[in-house]
FIKEDO-343567 format. One line per 5 residues: number of its first residue (from 0); their letters; for each residue x, y, z of N, C-alpha, C. Coordinates in steps of 0.05 Angstrom, whole numbers, plus 32768, in hexadecimal, padded with zeros to 4 digits. Last residue first. Layout:
// FIKEDO-343567
NUM	a	X/Y/Z/X/Y/Z/X/Y/Z ~ ...
END
This chain:
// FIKEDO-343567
295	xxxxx	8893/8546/8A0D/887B/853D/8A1E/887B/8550/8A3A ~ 88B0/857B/89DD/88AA/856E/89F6/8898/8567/8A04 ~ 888B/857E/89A0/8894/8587/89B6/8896/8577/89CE ~ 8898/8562/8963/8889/8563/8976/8894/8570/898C ~ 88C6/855E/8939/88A1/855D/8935/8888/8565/8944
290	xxxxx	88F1/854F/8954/88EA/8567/894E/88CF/8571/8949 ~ 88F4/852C/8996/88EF/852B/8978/88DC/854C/8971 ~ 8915/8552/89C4/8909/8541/89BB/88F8/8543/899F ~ 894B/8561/89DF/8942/8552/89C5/8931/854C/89B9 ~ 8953/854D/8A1F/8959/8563/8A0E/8957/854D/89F8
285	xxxxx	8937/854A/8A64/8935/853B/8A42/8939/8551/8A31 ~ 8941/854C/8AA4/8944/8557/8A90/894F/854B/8A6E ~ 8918/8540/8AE3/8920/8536/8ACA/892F/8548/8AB2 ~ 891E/854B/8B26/8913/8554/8B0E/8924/853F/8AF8 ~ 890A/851C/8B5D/891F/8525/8B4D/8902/8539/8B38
280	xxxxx	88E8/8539/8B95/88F1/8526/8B8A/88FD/852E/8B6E ~ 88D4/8565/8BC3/88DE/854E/8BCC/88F0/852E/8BBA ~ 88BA/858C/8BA4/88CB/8583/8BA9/88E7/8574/8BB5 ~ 8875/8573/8BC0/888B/8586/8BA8/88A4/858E/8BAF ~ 8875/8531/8BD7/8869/8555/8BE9/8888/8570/8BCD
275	xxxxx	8878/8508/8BAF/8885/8508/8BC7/8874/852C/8BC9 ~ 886A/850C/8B79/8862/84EE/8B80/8865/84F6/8BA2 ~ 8881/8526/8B51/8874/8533/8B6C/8864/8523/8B77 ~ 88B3/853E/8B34/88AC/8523/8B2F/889B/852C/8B4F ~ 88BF/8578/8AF9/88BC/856C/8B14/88B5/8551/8B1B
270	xxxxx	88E0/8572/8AC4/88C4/8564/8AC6/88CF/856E/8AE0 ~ 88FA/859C/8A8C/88FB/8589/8AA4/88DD/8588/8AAF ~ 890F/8591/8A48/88F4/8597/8A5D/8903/858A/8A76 ~ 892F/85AE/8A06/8930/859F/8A2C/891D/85A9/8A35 ~ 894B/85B0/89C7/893A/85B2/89DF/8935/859A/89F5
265	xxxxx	8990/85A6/89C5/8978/85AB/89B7/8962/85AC/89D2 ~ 89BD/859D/89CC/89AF/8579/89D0/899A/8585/89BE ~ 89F2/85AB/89CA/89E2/85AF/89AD/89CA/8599/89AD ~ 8A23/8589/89FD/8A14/85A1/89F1/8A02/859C/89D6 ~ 8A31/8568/8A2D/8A33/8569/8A1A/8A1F/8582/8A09
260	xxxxx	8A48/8589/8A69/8A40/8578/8A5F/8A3E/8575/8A46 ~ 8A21/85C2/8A8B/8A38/85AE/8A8E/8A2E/8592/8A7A ~ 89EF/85DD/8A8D/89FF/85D1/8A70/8A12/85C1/8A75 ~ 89DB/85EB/8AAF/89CF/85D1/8AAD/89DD/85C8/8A94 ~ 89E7/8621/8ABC/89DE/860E/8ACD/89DC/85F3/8AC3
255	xxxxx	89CC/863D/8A84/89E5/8636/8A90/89F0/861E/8AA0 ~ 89A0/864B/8A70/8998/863B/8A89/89B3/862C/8A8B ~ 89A8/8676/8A53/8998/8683/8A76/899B/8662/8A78 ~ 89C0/8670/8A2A/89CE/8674/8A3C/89BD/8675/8A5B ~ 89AD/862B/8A0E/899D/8646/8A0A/89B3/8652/8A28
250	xxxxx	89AD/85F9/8A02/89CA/860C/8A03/89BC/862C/8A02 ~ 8980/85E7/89FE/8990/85E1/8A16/89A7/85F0/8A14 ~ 8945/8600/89E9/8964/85FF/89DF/8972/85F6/89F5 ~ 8914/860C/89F0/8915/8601/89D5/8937/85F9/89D0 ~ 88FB/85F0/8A2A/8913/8600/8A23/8919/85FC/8A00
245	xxxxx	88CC/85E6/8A67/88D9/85E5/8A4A/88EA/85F5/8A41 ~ 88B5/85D2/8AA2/88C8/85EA/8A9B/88D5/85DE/8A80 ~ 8888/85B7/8ACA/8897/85AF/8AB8/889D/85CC/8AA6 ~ 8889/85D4/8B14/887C/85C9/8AF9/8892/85C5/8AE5 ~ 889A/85E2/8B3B/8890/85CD/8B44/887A/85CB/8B27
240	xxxxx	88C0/860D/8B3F/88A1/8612/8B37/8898/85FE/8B42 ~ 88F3/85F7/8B55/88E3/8610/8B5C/88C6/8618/8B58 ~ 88ED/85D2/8B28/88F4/85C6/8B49/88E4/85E1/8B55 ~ 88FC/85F9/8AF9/88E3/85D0/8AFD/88DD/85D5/8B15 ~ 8932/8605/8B06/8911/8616/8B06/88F4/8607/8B0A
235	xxxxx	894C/85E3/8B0C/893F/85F0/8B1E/892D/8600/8B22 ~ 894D/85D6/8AD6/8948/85C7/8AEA/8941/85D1/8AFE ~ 895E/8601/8ABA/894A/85F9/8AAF/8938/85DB/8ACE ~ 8981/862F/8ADD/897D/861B/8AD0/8961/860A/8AD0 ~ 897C/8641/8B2F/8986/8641/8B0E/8980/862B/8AF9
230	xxxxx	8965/863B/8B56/8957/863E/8B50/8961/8648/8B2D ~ 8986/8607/8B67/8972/8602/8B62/8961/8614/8B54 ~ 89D4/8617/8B5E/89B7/8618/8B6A/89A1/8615/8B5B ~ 89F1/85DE/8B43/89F2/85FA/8B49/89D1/860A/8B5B ~ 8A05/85A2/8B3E/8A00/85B7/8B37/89EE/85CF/8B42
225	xxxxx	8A2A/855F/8B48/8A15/8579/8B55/8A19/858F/8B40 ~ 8A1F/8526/8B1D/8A3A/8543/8B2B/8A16/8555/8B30 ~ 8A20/8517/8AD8/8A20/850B/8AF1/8A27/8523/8B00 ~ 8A25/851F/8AA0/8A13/852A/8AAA/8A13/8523/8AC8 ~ 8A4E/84F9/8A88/8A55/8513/8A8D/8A42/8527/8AA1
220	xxxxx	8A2E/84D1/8A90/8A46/84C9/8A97/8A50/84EA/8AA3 ~ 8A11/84D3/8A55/8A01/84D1/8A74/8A1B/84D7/8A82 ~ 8A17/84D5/8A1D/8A29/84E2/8A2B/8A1E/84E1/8A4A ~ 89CE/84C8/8A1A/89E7/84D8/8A0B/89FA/84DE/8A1B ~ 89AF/8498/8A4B/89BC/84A8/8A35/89CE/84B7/8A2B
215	xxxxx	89A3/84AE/8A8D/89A6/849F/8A79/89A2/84A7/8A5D ~ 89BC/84C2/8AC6/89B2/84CC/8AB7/89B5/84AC/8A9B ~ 89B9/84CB/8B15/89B9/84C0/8AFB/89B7/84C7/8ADF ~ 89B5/84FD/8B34/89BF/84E2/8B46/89BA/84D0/8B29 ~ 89D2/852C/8B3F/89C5/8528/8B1F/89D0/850C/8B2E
210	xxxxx	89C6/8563/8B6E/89D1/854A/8B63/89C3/8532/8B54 ~ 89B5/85A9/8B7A/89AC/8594/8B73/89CC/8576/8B6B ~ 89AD/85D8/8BAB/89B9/85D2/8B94/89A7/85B2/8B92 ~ 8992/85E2/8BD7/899E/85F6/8BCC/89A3/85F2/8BB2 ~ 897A/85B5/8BFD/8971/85BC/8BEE/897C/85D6/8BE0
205	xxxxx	899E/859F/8C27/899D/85C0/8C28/898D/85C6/8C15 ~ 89A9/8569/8C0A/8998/8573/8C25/8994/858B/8C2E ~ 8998/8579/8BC0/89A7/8573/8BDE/899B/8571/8BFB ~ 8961/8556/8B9B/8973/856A/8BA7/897D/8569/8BBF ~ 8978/8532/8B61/8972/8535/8B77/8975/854D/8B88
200	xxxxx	895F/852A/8B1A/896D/8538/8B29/8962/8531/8B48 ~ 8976/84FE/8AE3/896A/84FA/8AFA/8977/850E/8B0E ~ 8973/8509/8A9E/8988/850C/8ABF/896A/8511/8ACF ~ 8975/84EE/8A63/8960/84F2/8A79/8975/84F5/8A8C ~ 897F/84F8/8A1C/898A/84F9/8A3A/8976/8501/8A4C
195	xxxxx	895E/8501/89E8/8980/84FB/89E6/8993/84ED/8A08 ~ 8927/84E2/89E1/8931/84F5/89EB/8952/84F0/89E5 ~ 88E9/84DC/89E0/8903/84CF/89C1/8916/84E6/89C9 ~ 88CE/84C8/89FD/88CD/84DA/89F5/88DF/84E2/89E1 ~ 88D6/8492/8A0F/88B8/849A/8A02/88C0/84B6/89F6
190	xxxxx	890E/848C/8A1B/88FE/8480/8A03/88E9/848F/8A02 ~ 8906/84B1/8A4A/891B/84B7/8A30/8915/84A1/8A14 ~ 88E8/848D/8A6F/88E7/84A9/8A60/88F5/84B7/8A48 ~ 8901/8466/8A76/88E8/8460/8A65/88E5/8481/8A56 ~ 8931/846D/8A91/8933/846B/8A78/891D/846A/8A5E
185	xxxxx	8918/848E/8AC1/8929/849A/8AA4/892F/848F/8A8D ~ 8909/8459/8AD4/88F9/8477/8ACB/88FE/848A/8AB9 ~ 8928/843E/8AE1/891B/8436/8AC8/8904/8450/8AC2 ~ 8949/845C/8B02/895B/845E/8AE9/893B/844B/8AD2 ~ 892E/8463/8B33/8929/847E/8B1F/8937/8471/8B06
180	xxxxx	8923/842B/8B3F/8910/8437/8B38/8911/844E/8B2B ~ 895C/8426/8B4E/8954/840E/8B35/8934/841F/8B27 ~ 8959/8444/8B71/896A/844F/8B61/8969/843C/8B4A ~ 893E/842D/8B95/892F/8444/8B88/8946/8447/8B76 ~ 892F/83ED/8B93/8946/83FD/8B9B/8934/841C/8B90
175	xxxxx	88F2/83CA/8B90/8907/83C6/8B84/8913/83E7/8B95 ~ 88C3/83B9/8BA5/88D1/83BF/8BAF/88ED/83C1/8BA3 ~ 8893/83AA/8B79/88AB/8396/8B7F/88BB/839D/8B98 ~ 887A/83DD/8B76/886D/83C6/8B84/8882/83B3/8B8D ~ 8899/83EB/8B51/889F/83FA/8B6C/8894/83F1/8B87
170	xxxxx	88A6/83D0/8B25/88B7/83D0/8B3A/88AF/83E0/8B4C ~ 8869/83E1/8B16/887A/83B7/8B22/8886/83C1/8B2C ~ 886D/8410/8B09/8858/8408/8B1B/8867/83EE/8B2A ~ 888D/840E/8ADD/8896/8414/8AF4/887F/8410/8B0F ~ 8871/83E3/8AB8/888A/83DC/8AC2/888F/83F5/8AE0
165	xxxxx	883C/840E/8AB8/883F/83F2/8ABD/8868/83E7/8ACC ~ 885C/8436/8A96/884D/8439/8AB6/8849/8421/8ABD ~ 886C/841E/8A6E/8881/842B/8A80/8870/8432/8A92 ~ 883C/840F/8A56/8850/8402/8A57/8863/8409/8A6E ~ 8825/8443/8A49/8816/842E/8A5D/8826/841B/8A67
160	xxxxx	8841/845D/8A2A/8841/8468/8A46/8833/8455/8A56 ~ 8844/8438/89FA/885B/843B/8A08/8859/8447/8A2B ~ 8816/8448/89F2/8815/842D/89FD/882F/8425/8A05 ~ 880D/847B/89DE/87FF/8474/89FE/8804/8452/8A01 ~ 8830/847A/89B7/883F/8488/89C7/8830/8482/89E2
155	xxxxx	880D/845F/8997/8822/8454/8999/8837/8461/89B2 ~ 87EB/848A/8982/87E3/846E/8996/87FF/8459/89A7 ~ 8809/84AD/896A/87FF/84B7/8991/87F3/8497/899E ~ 881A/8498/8947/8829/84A5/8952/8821/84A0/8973 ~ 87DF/8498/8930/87EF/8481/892F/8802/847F/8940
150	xxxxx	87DA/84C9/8924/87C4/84BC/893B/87DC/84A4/893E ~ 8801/84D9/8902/87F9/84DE/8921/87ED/84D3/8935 ~ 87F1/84BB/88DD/880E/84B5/88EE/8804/84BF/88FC ~ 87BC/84D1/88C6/87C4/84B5/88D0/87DC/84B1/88E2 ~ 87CD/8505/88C4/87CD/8505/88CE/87C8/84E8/88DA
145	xxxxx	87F7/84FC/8891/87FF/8502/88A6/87EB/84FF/88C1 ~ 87CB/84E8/886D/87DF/84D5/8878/87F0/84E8/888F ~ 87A9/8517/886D/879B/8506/8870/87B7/84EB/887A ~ 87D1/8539/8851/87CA/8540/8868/87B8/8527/8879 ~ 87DB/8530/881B/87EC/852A/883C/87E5/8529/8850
140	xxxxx	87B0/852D/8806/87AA/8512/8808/87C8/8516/8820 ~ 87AD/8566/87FE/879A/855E/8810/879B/853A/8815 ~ 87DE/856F/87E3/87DF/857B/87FA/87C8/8566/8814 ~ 87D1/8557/87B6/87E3/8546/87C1/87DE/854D/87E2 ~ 87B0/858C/87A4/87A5/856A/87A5/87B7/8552/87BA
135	xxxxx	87D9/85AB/879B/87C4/85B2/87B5/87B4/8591/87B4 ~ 87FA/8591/8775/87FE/8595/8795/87E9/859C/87A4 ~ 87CD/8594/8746/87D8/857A/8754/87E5/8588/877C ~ 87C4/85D0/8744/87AB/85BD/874F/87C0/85A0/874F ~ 87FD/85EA/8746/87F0/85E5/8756/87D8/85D6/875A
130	xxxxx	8801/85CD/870C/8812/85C4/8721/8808/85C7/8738 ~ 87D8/85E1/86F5/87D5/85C8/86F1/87E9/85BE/8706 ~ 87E9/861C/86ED/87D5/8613/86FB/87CA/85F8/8705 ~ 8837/8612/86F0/8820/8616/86E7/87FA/860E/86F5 ~ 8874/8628/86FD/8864/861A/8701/8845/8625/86FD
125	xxxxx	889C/862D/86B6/8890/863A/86D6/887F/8623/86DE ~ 88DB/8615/86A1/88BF/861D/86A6/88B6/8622/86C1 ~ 8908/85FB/86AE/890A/861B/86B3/88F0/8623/86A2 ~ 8911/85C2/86BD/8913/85C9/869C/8913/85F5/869A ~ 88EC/85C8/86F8/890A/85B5/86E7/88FF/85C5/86CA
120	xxxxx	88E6/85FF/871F/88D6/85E3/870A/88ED/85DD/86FC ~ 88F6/8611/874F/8906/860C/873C/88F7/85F7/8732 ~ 88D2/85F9/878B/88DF/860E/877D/88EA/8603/876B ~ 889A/85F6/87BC/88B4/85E7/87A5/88B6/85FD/8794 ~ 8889/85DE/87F7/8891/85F0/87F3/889C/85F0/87D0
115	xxxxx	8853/85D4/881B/8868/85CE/880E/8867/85E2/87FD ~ 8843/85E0/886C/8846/85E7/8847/885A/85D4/8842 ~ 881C/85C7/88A1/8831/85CF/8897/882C/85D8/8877 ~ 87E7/85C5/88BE/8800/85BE/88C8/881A/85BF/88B4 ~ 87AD/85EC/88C1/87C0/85EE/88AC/87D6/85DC/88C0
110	xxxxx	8774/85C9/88CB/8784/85DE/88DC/87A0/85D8/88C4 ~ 874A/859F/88BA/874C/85B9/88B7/8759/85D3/88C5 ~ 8767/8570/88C3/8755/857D/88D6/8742/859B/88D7 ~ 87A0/858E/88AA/8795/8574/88B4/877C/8582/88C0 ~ 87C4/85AD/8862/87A6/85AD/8884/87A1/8596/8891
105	xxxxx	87F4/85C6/884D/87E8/85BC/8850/87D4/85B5/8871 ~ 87EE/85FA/881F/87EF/85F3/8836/87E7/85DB/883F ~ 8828/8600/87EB/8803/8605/87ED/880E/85F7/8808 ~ 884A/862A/87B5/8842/861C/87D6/882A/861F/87D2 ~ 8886/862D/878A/8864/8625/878C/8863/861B/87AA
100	xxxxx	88A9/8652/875B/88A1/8649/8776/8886/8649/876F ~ 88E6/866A/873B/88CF/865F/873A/88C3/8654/874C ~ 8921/8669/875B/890B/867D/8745/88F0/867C/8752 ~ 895E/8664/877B/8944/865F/876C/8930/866F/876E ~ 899A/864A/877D/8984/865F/8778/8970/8651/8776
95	xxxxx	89AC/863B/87BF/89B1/862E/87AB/899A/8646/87A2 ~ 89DA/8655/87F7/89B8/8650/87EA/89B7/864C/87D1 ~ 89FF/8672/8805/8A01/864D/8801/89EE/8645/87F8 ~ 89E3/869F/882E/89FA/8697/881A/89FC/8672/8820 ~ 8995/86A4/8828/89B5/869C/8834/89CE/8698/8829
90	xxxxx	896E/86C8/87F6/897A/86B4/8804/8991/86B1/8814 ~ 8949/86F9/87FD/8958/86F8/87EF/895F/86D1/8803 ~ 8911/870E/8803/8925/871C/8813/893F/870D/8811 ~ 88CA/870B/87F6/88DC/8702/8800/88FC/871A/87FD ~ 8895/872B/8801/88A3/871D/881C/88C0/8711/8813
85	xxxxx	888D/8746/87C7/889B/875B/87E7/889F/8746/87EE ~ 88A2/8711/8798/8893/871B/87A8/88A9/871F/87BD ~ 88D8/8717/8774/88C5/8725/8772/88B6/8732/8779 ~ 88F4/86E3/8782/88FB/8705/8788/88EF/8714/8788 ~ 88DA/86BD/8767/88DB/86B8/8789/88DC/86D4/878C
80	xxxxx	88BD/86BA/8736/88CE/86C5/8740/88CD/86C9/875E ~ 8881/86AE/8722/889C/869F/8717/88B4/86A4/871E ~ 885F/8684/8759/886D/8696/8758/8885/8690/8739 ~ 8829/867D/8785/8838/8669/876A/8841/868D/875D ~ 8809/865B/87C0/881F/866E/87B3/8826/866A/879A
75	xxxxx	87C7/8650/87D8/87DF/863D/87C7/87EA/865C/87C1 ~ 87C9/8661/8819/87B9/8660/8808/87CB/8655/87F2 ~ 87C9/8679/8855/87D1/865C/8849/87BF/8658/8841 ~ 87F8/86A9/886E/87DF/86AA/8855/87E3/868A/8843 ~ 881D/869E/8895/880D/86BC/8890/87EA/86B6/8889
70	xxxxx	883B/8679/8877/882D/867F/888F/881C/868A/8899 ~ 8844/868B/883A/882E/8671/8843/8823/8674/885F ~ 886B/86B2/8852/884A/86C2/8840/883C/869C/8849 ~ 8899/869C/885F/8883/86A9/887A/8863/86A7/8869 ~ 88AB/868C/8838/889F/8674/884E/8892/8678/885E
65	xxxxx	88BF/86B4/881E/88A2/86AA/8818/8899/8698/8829 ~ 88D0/86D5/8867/88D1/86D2/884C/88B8/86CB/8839 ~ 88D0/86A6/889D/88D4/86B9/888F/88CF/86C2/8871 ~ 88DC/866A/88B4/88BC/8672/88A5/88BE/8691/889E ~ 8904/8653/88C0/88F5/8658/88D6/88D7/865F/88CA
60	xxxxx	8931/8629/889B/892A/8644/8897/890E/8641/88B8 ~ 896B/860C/88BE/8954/8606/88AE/8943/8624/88B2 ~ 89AF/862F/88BD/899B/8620/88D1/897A/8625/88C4 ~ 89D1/8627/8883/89D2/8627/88A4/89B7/861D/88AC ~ 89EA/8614/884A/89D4/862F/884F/89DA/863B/8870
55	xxxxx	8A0E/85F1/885B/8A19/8605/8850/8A05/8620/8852 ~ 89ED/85BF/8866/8A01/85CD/8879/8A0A/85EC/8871 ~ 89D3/85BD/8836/89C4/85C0/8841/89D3/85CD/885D ~ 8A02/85AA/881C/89EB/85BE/8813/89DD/85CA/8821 ~ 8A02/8578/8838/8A1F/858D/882F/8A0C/85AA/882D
50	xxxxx	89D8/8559/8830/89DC/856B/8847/89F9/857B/8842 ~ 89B2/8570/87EE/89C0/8563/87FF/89C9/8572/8824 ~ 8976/858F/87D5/898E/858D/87E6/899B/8579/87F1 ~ 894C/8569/87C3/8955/857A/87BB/8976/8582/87C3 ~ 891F/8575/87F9/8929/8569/87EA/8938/8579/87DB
45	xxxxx	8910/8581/8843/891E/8586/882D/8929/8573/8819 ~ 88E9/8593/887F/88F8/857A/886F/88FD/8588/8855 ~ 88EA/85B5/88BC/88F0/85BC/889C/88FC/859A/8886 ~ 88C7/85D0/88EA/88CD/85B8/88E7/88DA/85BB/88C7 ~ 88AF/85FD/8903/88C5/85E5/8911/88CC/85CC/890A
40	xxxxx	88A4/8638/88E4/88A2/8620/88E3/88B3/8612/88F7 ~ 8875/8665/8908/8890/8661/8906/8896/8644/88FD ~ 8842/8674/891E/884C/8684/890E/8867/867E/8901 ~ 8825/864D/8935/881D/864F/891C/8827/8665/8916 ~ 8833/863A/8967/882C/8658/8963/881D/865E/894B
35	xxxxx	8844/8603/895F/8828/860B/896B/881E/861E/896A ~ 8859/8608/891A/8865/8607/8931/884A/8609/893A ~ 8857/85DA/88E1/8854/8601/88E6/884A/85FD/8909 ~ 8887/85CC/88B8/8870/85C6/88C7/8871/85DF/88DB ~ 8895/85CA/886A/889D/85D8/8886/8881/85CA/889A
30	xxxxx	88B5/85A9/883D/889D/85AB/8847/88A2/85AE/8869 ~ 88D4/85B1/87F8/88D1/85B4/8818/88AD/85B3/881B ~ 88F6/85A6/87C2/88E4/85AD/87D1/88D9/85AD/87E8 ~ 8918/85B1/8782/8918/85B6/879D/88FA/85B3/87A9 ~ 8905/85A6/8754/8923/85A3/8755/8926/85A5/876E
25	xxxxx	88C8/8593/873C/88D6/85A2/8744/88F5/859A/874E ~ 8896/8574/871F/88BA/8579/8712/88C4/858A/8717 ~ 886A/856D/873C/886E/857D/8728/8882/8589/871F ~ 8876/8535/8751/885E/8532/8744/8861/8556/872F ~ 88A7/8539/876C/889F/8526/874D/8890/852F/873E
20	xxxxx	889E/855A/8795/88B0/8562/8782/88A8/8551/8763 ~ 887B/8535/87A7/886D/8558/87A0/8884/855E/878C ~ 8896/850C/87BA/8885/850E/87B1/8878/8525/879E ~ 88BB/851D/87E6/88C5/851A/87CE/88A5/8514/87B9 ~ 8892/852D/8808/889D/854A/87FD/88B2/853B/87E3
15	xxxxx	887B/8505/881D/886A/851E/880C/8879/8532/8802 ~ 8898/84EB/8836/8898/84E4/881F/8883/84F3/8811 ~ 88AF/8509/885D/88BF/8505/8844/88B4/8500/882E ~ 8882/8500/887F/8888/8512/8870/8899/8516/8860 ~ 8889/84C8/8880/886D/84D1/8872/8876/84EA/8864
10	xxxxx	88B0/84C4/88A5/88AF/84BB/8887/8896/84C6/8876 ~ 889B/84E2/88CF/88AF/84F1/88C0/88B9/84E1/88A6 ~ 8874/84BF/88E2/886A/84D9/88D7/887D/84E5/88CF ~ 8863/8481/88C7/8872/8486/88D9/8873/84A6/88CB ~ 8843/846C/88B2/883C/8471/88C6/884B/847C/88CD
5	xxxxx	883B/8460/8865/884F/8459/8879/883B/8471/888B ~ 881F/8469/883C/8826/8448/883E/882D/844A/885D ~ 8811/84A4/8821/87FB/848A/883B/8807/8473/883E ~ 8835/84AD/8801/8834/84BE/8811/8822/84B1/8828 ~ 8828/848A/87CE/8847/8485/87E2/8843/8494/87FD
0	x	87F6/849B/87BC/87F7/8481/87CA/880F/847E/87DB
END
């Protein structure tokens, strides 16, 4: 019942993974979401751990190991020794131990969107047949509330975009300044997309390079100033293709060009804007966006 109250899709998922832990008295437990490739998780919630704990391991597991075998093969796991089974390959230093393990997958739609994961049965019994038929049970009533948020998610995300086309539609009908017109553009955009920073790019009259005629959000202030030629960086590549150009990392080194500024935003898209004959008008660049999901 806790796991269906709430819409909102990263409480939901919390609340299936403290849940799973209750329900079969584990000490740890996770629940990975399994990337568009379906080979790599992108998403890792965790109980169990604090964040000291959780700082100390490093950067959230990817799906290697036993996290890979669920990937692989999403069928229920139940293990009395993590070490045991060939896939796995020992833990990170800072990695708290553990033994005993149980995964099953969970499915929306009948397409697998993530596992849980749980280790170390409290008291140092194993986990038993009765543990996995409750989790695989739990599994199928998550999947059914996750995907409620979604839908829930996406309705809510087309009435934000109706919203912000509307308002900019008015001002443009209004005659309002264009620089009143790109800043409510960026800012609608950086809301809908739950972004850290929108820069508004122009390009020079030599078209060679570019100037970041606004930006709104994180540290904006710093992002202001010409930069480098067009056909560098995640922005100019936008501009060059005359399509939208993604980046799982903004500190990734090939797109240099565009780091001036604050750093660790995490992933970035630029948009072309082609309202005008291709490139004639700014690109956009949103680093961040909610992990759950990939850039709009």
């Amino acid at each position: 019942m806790s796991v269906g109250r709430d819409l909102d899709l990263e409480h939901v998922l919390r609340h299936v993974v403290k849940a799973a832990t209750t329900l079969v008295h584990a000490r740890y437990g996770a629940l990975g979401v399994i990337g568009p490739d379906h080979e790599k998780l992108v998403q890792f919630l965790t109980v169990g751990i604090d964040d000291v704990g959780a700082a100390s391991i490093g950067p959230s597991p990817s799906g290697h190991g036993i996290l890979g075998e669920l990937i692989a093969h999403p069928e229920p796991l139940r293990l009395p020794r993590i070490s045991e089974h060939e896939s796995s390959y020992g833990f990170p230093a800072g990695h708290p131990p553990m033994n005993s393990f149980l995964g099953v997958p969970i499915r929306i739609r009948g397409q697998v969107f993530g596992n849980l994961y749980l280790t170390e049965k409290l008291g140092g019994a194993q986990f038993d047949a009765e543990d996995e038929s409750i989790l695989t049970t739990l599994a199928v009533a998550a999947g059914v509330a996750i995907d409620n948020a979604r839908l829930y998610e996406r309705s809510q995300q087309r009435e934000l975009w109706l919203q912000a086309t509307a308002e900019v539609t008015h001002s443009l009908l209004s005659g309002s300044p264009r620089g009143a017109v790109l800043a409510l553009i960026a800012d609608r955009a950086r809301e809908i997309a739950g972004a850290d920073l929108v820069v508004v790019a122009l390009p020079t009259a030599e078209r060679d390079s570019f100037v970041l005629e606004l930006a709104s959000g994180l540290e904006a202030d710093t992002y202001r100033g010409p930069r480098p030629a067009m056909t560098s960086g995640l922005i100019g590549a936008a501009f060059t293709r005359a399509v939208p150009v993604t980046s799982e990392d903004v500190d990734d080194p090939r797109l240099a060009a565009d780091r001036a500024g604050p750093t660790g935003l995490g992933p970035a898209v630029a948009v072309p804007e082609q309202a005008a004959p291709v490139g004639a008008a700014p690109s956009a660049l949103l680093p961040r966006c909610d992990g759950l999901r990939p850039c709009p």
